[in-house]
VEXPADO-701708 format. One line per 5 residues: number of its first residue (from 1); for each residue y negated, z, x of N, C-alpha, C. Coordinates in steps of 0.001 Angstrom, whole numbers, plus 500000, padded with zeros to 6 digits. Layout:
NUM	Y:Z:X:Y:Z:X:Y:Z:X  ...
END
This chain:
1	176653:162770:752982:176151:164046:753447:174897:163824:754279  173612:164174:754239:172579:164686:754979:172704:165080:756028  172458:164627:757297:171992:165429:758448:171105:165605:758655  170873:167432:759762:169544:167873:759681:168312:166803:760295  169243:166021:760929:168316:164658:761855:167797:163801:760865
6	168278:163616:759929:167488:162777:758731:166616:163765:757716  167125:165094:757325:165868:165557:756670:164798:165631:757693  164577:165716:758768:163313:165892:759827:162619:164687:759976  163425:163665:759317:162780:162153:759606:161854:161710:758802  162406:162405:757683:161569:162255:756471:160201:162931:756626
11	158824:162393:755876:157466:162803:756079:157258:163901:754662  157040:164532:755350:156745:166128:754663:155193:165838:754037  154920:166134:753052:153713:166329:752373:153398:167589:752697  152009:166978:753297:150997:168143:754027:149709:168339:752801  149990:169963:752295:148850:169640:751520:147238:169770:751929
16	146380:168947:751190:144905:168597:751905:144078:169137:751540  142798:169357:751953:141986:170326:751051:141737:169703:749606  142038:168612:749279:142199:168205:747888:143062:168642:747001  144058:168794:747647:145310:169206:746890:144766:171115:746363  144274:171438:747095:143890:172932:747036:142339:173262:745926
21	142000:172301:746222:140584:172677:745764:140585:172670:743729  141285:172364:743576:141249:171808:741951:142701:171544:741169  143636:171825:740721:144704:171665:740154:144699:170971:739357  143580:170719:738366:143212:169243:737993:143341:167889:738282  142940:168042:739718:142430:166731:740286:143771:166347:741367
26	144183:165188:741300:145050:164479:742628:144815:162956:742833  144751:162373:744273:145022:161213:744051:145498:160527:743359  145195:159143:743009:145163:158023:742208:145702:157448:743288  147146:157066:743921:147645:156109:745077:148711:154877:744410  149002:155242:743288:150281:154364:743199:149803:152968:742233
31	150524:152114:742000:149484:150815:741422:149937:151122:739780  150629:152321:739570:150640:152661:738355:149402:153595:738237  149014:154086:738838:148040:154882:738765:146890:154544:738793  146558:153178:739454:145568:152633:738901:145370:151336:737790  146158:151440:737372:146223:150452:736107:145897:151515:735043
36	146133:152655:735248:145569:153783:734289:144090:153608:734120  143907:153822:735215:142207:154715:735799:141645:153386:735507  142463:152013:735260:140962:150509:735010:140303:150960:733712  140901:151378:732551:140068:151173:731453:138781:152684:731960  138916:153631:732612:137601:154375:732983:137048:154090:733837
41	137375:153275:735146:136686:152689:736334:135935:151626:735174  136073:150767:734455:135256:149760:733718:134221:150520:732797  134263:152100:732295:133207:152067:731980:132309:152612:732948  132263:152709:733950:131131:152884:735334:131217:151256:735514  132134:150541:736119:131844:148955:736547:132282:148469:735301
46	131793:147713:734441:132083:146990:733010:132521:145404:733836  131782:145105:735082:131853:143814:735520:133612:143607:735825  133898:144435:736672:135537:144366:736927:136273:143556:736361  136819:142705:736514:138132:141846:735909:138642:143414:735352  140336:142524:734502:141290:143331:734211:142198:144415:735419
51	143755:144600:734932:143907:145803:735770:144228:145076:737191  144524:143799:737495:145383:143067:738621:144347:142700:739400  143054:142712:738842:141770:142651:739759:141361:143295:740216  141191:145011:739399:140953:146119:740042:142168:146530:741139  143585:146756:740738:144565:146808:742147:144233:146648:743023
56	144222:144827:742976:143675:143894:743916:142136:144596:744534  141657:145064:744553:140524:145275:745262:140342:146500:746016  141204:147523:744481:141598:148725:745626:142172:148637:746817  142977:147656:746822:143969:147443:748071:143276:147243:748812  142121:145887:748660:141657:145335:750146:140636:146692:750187
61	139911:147386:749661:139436:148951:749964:139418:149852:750703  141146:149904:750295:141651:150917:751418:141868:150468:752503  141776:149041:753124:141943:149203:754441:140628:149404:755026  139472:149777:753989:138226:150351:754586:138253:151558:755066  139142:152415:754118:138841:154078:754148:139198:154402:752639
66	138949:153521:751586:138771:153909:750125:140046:155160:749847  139510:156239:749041:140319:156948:748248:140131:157043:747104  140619:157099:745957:140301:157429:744812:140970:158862:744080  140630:159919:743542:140863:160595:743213:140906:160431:741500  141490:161277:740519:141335:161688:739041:141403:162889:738208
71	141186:163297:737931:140949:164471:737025:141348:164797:735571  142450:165626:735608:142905:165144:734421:143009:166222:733245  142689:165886:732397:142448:167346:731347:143824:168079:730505  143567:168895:729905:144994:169767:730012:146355:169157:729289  145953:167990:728565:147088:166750:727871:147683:165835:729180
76	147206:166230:730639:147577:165083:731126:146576:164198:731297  145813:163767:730423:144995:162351:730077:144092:162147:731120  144132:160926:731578:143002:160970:732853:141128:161125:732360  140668:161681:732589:139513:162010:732178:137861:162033:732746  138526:161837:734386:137213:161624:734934:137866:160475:736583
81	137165:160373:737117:137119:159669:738693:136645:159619:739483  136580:159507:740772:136029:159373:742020:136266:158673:743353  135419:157738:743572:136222:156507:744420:135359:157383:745763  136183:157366:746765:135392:158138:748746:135721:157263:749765  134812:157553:750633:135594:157033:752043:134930:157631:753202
86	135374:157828:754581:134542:159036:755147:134221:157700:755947  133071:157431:756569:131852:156476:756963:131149:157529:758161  130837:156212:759087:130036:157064:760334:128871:155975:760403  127714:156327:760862:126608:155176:761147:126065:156257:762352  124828:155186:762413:123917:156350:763355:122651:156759:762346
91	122790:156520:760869:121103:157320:760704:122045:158615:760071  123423:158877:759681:123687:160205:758956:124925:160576:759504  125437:159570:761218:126436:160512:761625:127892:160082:760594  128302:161700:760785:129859:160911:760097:129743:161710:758671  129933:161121:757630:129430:161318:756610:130366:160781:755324
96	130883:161445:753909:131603:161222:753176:130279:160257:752202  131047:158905:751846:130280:158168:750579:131218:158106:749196  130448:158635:747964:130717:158656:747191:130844:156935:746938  131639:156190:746087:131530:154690:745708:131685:154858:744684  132642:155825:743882:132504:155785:742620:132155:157588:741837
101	132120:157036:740626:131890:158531:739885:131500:158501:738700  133039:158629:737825:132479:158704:736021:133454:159689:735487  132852:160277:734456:133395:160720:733695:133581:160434:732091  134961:160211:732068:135020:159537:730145:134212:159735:729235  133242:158889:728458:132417:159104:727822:132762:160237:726715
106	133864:160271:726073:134293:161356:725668:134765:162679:726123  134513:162788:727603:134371:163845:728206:133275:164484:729122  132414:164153:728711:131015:164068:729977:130239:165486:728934  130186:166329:729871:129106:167209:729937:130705:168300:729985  131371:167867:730420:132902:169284:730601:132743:169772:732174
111	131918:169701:732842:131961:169388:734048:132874:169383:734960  133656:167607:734568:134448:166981:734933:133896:166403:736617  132734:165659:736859:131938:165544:737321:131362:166711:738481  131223:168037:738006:130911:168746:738688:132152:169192:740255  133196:169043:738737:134383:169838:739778:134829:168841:740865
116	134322:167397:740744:135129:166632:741507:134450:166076:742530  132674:166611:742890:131763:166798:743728:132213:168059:744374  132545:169065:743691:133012:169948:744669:133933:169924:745527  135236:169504:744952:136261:168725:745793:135848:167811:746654  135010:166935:746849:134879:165838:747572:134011:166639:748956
121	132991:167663:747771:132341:168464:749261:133061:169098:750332  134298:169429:749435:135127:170343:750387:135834:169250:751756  135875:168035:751194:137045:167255:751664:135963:166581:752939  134709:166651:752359:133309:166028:753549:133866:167418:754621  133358:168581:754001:133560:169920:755564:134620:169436:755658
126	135492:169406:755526:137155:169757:756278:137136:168612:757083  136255:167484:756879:136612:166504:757623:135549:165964:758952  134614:166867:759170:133034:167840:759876:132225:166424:759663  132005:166099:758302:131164:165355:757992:129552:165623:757843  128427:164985:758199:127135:166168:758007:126517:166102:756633
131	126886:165097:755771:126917:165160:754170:127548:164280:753345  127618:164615:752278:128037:163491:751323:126516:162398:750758  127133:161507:750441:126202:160387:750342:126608:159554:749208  125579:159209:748331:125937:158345:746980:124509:157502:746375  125303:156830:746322:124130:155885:745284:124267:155673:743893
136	122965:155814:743037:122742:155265:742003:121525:154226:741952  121935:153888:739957:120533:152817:740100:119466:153706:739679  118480:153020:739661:117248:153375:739349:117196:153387:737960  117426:152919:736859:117659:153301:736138:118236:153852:734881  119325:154466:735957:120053:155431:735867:119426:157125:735741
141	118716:157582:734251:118030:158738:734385:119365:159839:734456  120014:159643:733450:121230:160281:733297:122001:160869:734334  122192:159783:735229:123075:160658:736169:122274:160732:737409  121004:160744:737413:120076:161439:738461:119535:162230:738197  119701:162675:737079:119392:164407:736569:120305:164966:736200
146	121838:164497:736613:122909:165238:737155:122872:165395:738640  122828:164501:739013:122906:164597:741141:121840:165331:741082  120688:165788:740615:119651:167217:741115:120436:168145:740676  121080:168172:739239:121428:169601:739366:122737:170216:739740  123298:169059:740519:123999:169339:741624:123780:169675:743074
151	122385:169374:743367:122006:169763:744147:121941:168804:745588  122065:167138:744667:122079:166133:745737:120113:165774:745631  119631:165298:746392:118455:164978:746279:118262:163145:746838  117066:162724:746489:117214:161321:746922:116750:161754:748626  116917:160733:749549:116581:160393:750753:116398:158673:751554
156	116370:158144:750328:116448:156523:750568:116011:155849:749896  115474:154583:749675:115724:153797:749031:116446:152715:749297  117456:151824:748275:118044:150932:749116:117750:149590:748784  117655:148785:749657:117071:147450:749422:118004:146202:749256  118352:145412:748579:119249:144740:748526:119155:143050:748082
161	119868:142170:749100:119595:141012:748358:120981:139924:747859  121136:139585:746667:122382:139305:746143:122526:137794:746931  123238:137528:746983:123208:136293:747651:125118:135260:747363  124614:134061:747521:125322:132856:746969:126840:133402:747012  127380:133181:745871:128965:133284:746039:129496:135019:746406
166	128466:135834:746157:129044:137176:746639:128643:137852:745161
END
């Protein structure tokens, strides 16, 4: 038998502005859930090991901040993604970074993509972030003439140097 002292013990799912924003879309938390999402996280990162590498990395991730979200179309089927983490510096304050963002090549132009920038925008306010923030490459035309007509603009360039063993 249950006592009321043990149902109260138990952690109640609080829903988040994620959970609200999109019925589509929910976290990606369980390591079944991302053994799904490797074969579409690889076509944004192709470099990625298999699925025990990607796990493996989500894990050490999240003790950054990492979330990953998915999007899933009306079969169920996972169909798009989005890797976040909410980040503070001093040139943009406290601020949501996009890390990841694809949508299945067989689903791109559904705006899979769109809906899951909106969600993430929502999840930047709710969390009094002063913007969202993402990088692409340079040449990357494709999805920088999606981020305009989303209404992200550039403000950076970023400079980078690869270095031994990393």
């Amino acid at each position: 038998m249950t006592t009321s002292h043990s149902l109260h013990s138990l952690p109640q799912h609080q829903p988040s502005v994620l959970d609200l924003a999109d019925g589509a879309l929910r976290p990606l938390d369980s390591a079944g859930d991302l053994r799904m999402a490797t074969p579409l996280m690889r076509e944004l990162r192709p470099h990625l090991g298999g699925e025990d590498d990607f796990v493996a990395r989500v894990a050490r991730m999240r003790t950054q901040g990492y979330h990953l979200v998915g999007a899933f179309g009306s079969d169920g089927t996972l169909v798009a993604l989005a890797g976040y983490r909410l980040q503070e510096n001093l040139v943009y304050g406290r601020f949501l970074y996009v890390d990841d963002l694809v949508s299945a090549e067989s689903h791109r132009g559904n705006q899979w993509g769109s809906r899951l920038l909106r969600a993430l925008d929502r999840v930047a306010r709710a969390e009094g972030c002063a913007r969202l923030v993402l990088d692409t490459g340079l040449a990357n035309a494709r999805a920088q003439r999606f981020y305009f007509r989303e209404g992200l603009y550039t403000g950076a360039l970023r400079f980078q140097r690869p270095l031994d063993g990393g």
